[in-house]
N, C-alpha and C positions, 0 to 999 in steps of 0.2 A: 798822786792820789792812789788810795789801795785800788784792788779788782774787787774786793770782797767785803762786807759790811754785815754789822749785827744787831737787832731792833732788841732792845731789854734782855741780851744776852739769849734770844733765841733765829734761829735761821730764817728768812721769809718765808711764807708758804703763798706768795700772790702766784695770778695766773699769769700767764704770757703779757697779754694787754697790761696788767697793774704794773709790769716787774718794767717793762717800756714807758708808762708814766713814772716811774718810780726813780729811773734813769734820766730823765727827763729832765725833772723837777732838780735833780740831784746836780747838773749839768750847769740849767742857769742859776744856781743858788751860790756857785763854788765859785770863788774869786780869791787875788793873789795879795789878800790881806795878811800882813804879819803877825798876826796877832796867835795868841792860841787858839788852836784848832776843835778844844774839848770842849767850849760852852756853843759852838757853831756846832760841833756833832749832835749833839744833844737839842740841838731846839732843830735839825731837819728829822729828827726819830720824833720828835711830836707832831707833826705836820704830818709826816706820810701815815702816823698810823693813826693820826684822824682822818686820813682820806678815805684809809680803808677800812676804818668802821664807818664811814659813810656810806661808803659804798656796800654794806653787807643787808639784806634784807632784814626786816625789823616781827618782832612773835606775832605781832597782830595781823602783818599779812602771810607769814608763813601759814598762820589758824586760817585766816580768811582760804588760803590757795589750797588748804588741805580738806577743805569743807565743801569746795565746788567739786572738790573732786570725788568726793564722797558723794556727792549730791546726786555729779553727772552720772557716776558710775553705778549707783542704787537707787535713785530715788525716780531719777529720770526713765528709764526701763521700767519701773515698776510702776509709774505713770501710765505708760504708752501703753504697756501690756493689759495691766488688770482692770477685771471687770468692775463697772463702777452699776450699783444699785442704785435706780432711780426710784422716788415714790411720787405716788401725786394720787388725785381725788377723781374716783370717777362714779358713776353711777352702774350697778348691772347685777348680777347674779353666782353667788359661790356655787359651782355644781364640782362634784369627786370627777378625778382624772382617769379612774378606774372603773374596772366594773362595780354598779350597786345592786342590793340586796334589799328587795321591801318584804319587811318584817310583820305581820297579820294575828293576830292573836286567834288564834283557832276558834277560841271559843268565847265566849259574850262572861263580864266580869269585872268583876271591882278590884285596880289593882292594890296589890298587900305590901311588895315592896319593890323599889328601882336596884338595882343592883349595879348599876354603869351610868357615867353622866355622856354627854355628848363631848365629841373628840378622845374619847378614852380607847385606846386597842384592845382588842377582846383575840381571845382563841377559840377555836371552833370547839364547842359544845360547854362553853362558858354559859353561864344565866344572865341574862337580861334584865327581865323582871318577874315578878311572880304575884300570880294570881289567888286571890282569896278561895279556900278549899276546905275552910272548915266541915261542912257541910259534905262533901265525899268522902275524906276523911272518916268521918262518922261513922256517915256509911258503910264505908270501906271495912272498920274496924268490926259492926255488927255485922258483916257477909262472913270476916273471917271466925269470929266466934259463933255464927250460925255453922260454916263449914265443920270449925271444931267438932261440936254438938253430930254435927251429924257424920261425921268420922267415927267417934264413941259408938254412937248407934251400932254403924254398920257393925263394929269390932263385937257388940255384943251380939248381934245378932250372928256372926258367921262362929261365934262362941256356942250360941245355942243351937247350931246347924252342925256342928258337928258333933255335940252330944245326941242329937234327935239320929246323925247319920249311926253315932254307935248305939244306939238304942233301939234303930232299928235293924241293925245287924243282930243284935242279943237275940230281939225277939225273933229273928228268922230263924237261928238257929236253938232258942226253946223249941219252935214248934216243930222242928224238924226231930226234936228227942221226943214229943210229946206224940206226935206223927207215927215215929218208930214203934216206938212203948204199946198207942192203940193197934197200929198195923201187924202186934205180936198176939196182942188178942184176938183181932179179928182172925185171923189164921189157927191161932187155936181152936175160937170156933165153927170154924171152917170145918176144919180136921175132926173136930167131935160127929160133926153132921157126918161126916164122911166115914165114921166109923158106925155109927148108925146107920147108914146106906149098905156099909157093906151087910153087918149084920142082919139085916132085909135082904140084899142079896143069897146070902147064906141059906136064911129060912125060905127065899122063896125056892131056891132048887130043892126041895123036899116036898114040891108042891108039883104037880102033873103039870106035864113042860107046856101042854095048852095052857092050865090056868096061870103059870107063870109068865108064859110068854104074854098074855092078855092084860094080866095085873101090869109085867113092864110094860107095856104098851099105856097102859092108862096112868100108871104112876109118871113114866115119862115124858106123858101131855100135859098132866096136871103139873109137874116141876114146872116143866115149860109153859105152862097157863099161868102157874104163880112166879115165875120169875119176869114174865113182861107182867104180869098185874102191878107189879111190884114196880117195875121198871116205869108201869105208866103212871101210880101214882107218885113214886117219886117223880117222872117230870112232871105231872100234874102239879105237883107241889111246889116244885122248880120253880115254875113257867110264873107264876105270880112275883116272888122273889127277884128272880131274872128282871122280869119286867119292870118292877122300881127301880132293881140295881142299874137297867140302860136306861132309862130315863132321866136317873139322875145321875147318870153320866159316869157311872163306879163300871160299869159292865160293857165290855165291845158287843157292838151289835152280831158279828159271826159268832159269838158262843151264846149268846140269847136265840138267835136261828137257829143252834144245835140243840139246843135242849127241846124247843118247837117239833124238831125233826124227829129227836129221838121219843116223843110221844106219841108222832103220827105211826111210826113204826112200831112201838108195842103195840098200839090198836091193832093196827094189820094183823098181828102177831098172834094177839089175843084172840082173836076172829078166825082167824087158821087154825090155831090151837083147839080151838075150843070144839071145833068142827073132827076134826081129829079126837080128840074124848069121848065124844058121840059117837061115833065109829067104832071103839077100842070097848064102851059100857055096853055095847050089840054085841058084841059075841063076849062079855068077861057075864052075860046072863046066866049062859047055859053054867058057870063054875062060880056059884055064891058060894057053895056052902062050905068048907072048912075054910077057905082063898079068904072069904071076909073077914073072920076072926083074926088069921094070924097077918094079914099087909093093916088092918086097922089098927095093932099096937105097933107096927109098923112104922105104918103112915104117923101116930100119933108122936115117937121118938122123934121120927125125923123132923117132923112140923115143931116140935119142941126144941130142937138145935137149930133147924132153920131158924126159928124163931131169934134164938139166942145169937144166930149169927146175922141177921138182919139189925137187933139192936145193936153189936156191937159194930156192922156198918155203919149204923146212924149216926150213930157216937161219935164214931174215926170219921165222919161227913160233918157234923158237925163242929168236931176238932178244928179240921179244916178249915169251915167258913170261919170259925170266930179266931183261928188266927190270922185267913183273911185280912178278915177286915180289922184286925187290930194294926197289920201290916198295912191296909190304908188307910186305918184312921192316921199311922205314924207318914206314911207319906205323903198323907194330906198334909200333915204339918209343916212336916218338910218342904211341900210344895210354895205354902203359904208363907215359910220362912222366905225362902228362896225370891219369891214374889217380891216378898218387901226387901229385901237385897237389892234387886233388882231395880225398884222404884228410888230406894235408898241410894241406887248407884247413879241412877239418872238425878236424882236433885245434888248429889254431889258434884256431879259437872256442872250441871247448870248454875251450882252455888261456884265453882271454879268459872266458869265465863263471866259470870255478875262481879268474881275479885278481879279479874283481866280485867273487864269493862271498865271499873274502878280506878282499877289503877291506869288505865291508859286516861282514862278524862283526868284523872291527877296528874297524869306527865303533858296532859295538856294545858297545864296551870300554870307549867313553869315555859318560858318563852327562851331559846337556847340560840347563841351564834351559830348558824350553821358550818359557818369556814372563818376563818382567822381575820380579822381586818378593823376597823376604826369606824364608829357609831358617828358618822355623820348628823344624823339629826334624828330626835327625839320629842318626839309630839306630845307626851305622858312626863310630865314633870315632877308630879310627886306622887306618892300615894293616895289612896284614899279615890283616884280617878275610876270612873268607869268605861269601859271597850267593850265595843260593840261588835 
């Protein structure tokens, strides 16, 4: 019998065990029949190789053994391991896990609109809801065209504040030409008197030096008699003037007390003087006679320039006050401008606190997240609510 054998013209591939049944079977099969040996070969090659497709596992259990193992190897771990969520029913209360935030409406109002429902996430300074603001609003809009209005104002008015400030510049400097111009006359008649003094002087040295000295004596009591006469009725004249001007408040009281003063002192003055003349007409007795004639055309020149330069004191005195007081009538104005600036300035803040005011009760209309986080619960559902 061969050592070697071939099933469908391919080699065996059984294992150890198969290849020892294989021999087996082969052993008690084989007997010393004469016959031919190719239909005997051929029916143990269909025997053995049904035994071992018997013997080979079949696709439904190879699926089945490949699917436990799949099972064991994923299904079963991720059994043991993972979390399993339970639900069930109970009774109690949803409260946040976190910190909460009670939200209060500042101010009492009818709301206008929701802006976020409940469980919605907001950002800190997101709107909430907003409150009805018509009515400030309003408000608000007549403060700011009140402010307008009175911006204007001011602008006119610091317009005509400084035309009044150059108007009263011009005129300070008119009067200060117009000042000059009298203060060139007064001086010339000054000078005139003074040349009539002299020419008195002249003619009295042609006079016996007693009667001259006596006439000077008398003539320069009476200058000085009529220059405080003079003096006192100017402050006489003053002193009523003065006394309206500080009363009603145009005049400082120290130069209304100077002009006071300066009258008390011409009296004194006049009263000395005058005592003095009396003196001077006792001995100019004994020398009437040619002495009168020629110091009385004299006396009459110089009293005729004095004259001339008294009025043109008056004049330049008068010059004076009335640009004075044109200078406060213009400062008066200027005061009075200034005033209502002033008043103008104070309602113009005040009209600025009343648009802050405004506007802050309008940023209290609107209700804002203050930090970033999720609207747990909403009490105000729709609009049209009112809060208190």
């Amino acid at each position: 019998m061969p050592e070697n054998h071939t099933l469908n013209g391919h080699s065996p591939t059984q294992t150890l065990p198969d290849q020892r049944r294989y021999q087996e079977l082969l052993t008690q099969e084989t007997t010393p029949q004469p016959r031919n040996d190719q239909p005997l070969q051929g029916h143990d090659w269909s025997y053995a190789t049904k035994e071992l497709l018997d013997t080979l596992p079949q696709v439904w259990t190879r699926g089945l053994l490949y699917f436990l193992i799949v099972f064991i190897g994923i299904a079963l771990p991720w059994a043991i391991l993972a979390q399993v969520d339970e639900t069930g029913k109970a009774r109690g209360r949803l409260e946040p896990t976190g910190e909460t935030i009670k939200l209060d409406a500042p101010v009492a109002g009818t709301v206008a609109a929701i802006k976020v429902k409940e469980g919605e996430l907001v950002t800190a300074g997101q709107t909430l809801l907003e409150l009805e603001s018509e009515l400030v609003s309003t408000e608000l809009q007549q403060e700011q065209k009140k402010l307008e209005g009175q911006q204007n104002r001011l602008n006119q008015l610091e317009v005509l504040k400084n035309q009044l400030i150059l108007a009263l510049r011009t005129q300070e400097q008119q009067n200060q030409a117009q000042e000059l111009e009298k203060q060139a006359q007064v001086e010339q008649a000054r000078q005139n008197l003074e040349a009539f003094k002299f020419a008195y002087s002249l003619q009295k040295e042609e006079l016996l030096a007693q009667i001259e000295q006596a006439r000077q004596a008398i003539d320069s009591r009476k200058v000085a008699y009529e220059l405080e006469t003079i003096r006192l009725e100017s402050a006489e004249e003053k002193i009523p003037r003065y006394k309206n001007a500080y009363e009603e408040g145009v005049l400082s009281k120290e130069r209304f007390l100077d002009v006071q003063q300066s009258a008390k002192e011409a009296q004194k003055n006049i009263i000395r003087t005058e005592l003095d003349i009396k003196q001077a007409q006792s001995r100019l007795k004994e020398q009437q006679g040619s002495y009168e004639k020629t110091i009385h055309q004299a006396s009459a020149d110089i009293k005729q320039a004095r004259l001339r330069l008294q009025e043109q004191e008056r004049s330049y005195k008068t010059l004076v006050h009335s640009g004075k007081l044109a200078l406060l009538k213009s400062e008066e104005q200027l005061k009075n401008i200034e005033t209502k600036i002033t008043t103008l300035q104070a309602e113009l803040s005040q009209s600025k606190s009343q648009i802050k005011s405004l506007e802050f009760q309008l940023n209290q209309r609107v209700l804002a997240a203050p930090i970033e986080g999720i609207v747990f619960q909403s009490p105000i559902k729709s609009a049209g609510a009112v809060v208190q």
